[in-house]
C-alpha positions as semicolon CSV with decimal commas, in nm:
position;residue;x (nm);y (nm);z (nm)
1;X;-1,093;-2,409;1,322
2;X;-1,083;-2,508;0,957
3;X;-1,254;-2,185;0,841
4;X;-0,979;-2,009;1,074
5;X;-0,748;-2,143;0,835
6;X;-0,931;-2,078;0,549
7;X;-0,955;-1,704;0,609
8;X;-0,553;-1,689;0,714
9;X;-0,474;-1,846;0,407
10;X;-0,697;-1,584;0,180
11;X;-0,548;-1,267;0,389
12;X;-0,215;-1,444;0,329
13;X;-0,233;-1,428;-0,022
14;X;-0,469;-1,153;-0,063
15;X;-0,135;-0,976;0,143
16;X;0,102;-1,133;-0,150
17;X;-0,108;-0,972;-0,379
18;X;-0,062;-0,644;-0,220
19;X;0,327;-0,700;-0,248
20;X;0,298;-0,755;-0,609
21;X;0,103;-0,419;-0,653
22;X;0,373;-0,250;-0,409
23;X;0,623;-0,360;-0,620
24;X;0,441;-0,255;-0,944
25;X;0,385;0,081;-0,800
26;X;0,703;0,125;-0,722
27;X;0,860;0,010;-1,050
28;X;0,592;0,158;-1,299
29;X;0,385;0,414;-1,083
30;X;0,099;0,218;-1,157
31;X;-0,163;-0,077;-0,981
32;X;-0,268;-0,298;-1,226
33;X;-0,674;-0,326;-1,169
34;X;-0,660;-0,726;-1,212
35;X;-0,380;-0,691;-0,924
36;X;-0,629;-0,485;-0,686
37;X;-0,938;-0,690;-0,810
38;X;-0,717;-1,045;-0,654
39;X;-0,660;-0,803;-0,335
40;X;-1,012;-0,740;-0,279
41;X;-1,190;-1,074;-0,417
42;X;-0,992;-1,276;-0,131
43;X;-1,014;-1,013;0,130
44;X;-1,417;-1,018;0,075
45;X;-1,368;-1,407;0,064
46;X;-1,198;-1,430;0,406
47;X;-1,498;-1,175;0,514
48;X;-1,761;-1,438;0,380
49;X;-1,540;-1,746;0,579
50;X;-1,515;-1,519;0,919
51;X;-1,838;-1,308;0,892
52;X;-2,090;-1,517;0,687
53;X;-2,375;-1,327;0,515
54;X;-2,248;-0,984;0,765
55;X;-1,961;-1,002;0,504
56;X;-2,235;-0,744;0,279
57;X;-2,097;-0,455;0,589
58;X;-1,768;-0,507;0,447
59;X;-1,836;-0,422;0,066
60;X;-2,043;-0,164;0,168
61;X;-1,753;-0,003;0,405
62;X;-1,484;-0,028;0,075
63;X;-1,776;0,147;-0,119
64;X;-1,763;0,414;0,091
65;X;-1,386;0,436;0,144
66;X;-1,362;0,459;-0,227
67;X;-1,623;0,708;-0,276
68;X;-1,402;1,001;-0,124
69;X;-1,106;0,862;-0,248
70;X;-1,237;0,851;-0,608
71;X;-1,317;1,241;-0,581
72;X;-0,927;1,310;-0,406
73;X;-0,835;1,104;-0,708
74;X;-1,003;1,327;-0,939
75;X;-0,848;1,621;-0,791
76;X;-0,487;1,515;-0,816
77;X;-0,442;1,448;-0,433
78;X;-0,412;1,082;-0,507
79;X;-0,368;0,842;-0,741
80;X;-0,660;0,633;-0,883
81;X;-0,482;0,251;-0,839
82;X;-0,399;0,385;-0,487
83;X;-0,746;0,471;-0,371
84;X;-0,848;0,138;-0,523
85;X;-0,610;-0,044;-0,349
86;X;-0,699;0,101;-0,024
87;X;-1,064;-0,014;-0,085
88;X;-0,972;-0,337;-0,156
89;X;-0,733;-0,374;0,118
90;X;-1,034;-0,287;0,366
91;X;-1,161;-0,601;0,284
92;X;-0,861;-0,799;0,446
93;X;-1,025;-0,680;0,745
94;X;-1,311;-0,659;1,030
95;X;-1,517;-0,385;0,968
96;X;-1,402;-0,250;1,356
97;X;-1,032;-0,228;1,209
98;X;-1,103;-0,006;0,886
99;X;-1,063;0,355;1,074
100;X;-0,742;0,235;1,243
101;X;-0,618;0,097;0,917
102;X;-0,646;0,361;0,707
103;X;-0,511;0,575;1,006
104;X;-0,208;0,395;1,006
105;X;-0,168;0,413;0,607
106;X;-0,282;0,792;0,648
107;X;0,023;0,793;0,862
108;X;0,285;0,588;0,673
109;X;0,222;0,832;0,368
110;X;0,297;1,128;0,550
111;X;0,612;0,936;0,637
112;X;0,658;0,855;0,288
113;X;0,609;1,168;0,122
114;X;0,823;1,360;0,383
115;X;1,100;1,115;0,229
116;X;1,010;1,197;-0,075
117;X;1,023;1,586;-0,003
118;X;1,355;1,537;0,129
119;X;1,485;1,367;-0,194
120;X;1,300;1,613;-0,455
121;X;1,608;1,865;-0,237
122;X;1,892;1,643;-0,276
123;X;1,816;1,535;-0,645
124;X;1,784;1,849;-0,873
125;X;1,575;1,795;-1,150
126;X;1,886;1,869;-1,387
127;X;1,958;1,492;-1,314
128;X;1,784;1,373;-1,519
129;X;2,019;1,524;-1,825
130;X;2,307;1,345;-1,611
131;X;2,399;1,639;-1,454
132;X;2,624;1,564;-1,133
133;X;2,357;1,526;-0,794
134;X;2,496;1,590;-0,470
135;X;2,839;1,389;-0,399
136;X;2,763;1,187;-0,124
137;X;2,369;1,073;-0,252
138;X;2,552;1,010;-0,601
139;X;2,848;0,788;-0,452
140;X;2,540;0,565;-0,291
141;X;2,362;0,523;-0,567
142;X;2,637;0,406;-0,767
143;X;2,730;0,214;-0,468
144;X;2,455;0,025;-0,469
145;X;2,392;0,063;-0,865
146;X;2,063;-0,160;-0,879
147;X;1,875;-0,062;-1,164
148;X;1,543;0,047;-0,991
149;X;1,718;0,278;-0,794
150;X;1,885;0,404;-1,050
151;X;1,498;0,447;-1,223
152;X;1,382;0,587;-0,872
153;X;1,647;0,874;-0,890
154;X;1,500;0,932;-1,220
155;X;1,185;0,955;-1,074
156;X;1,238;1,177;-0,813
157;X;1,470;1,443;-1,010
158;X;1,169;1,442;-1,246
159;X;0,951;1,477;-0,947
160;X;0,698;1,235;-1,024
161;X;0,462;1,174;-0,707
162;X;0,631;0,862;-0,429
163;X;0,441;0,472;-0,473
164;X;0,191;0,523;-0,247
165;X;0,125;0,166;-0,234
166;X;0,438;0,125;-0,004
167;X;0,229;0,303;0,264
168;X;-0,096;0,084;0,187
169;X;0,153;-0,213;0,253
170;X;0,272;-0,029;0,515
171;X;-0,056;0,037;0,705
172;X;-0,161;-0,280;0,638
173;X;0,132;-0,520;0,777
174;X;0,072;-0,260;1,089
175;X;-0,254;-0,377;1,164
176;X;-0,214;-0,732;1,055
177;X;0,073;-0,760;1,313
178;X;-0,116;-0,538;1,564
179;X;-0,375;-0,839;1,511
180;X;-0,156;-1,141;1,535
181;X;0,008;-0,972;1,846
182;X;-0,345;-0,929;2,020
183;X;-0,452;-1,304;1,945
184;X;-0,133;-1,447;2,058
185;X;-0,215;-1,465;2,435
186;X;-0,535;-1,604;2,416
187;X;-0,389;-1,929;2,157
188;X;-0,166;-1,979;2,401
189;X;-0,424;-1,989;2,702
């Protein structure tokens, strides 16, 4: 029971961690490394808690979902702090739930850059001189006139790529509630 509650508390803040780096990502466009390195250290030390000495399957299963991730980095498909974080973030789980997890974060980008598609058409990238954008997306944004969206608009007239990490988070809280949802009926047995 007590190492139960060891691991939930790692993936609980190896999770907060991942909201920091979501945040970053989408404030800066960038993952700080130490941010990723706290993601995967307690993800791999909730693996040790649940798994033992099996926890070695886990490193080597975030060695190989880096490994084509590095090279997509490389080519410009994706950014380097994202495929990172997506290594790490296998950690936070059972080797069994890796595919499914980076299925569902597979997925949530799609979603993510089809929003991002659809803004890069409503913001022109004359925005950015502070050119009039279409009425009714301009009237929300100064609506709402919070500085990072103001910085995202920026963003997107420019045309810089969407935070992927929103879709890591994404995929992750996905699983992680597919998980608590699957356990709940046999605590309460």
């Amino acid at each position: 029971m007590l190492s139960a509650i060891i691991a939930t508390l790692l993936k609980t803040a190896g999770l907060g961690g991942l909201v920091m780096a979501t945040g970053m990502d989408f404030k800066t466009r960038m993952i700080p490394d130490e941010t990723t390195l706290w993601v995967g250290l307690l993800g791999l030390g909730s693996r040790v808690v649940e798994d033992g000495w099996h926890a070695w399957i886990s490193l080597l299963i975030a060695f190989a979902v880096v490994l084509p991730l590095g090279f997509l980095s490389r080519r410009g498909v994706l950014g380097g702090g994202d495929a990172k974080l997506i290594a790490a973030v296998t950690l936070l789980f059972t080797p069994a739930l890796v595919p499914p997890l980076i299925l569902v974060i597979a997925l949530a980008g799609g979603v993510l850059s089809i929003g991002y598609i659809a803004a890069y058409r409503m913001i022109p990238p004359s925005a950015i001189a502070g050119e009039p954008v279409h009425q009714s997306l301009d009237t929300a944004i100064r609506v709402r006139h919070v500085g990072l969206m103001v910085g995202e608009r920026t963003r997107v007239a420019a045309r810089e790529p969407p935070p992927y990490a929103i879709a890591i988070l994404a995929g992750v809280v996905c699983i992680f509630v597919e998980e608590i949802l699957r356990c709940l009926p046999a605590t309460s047995s």
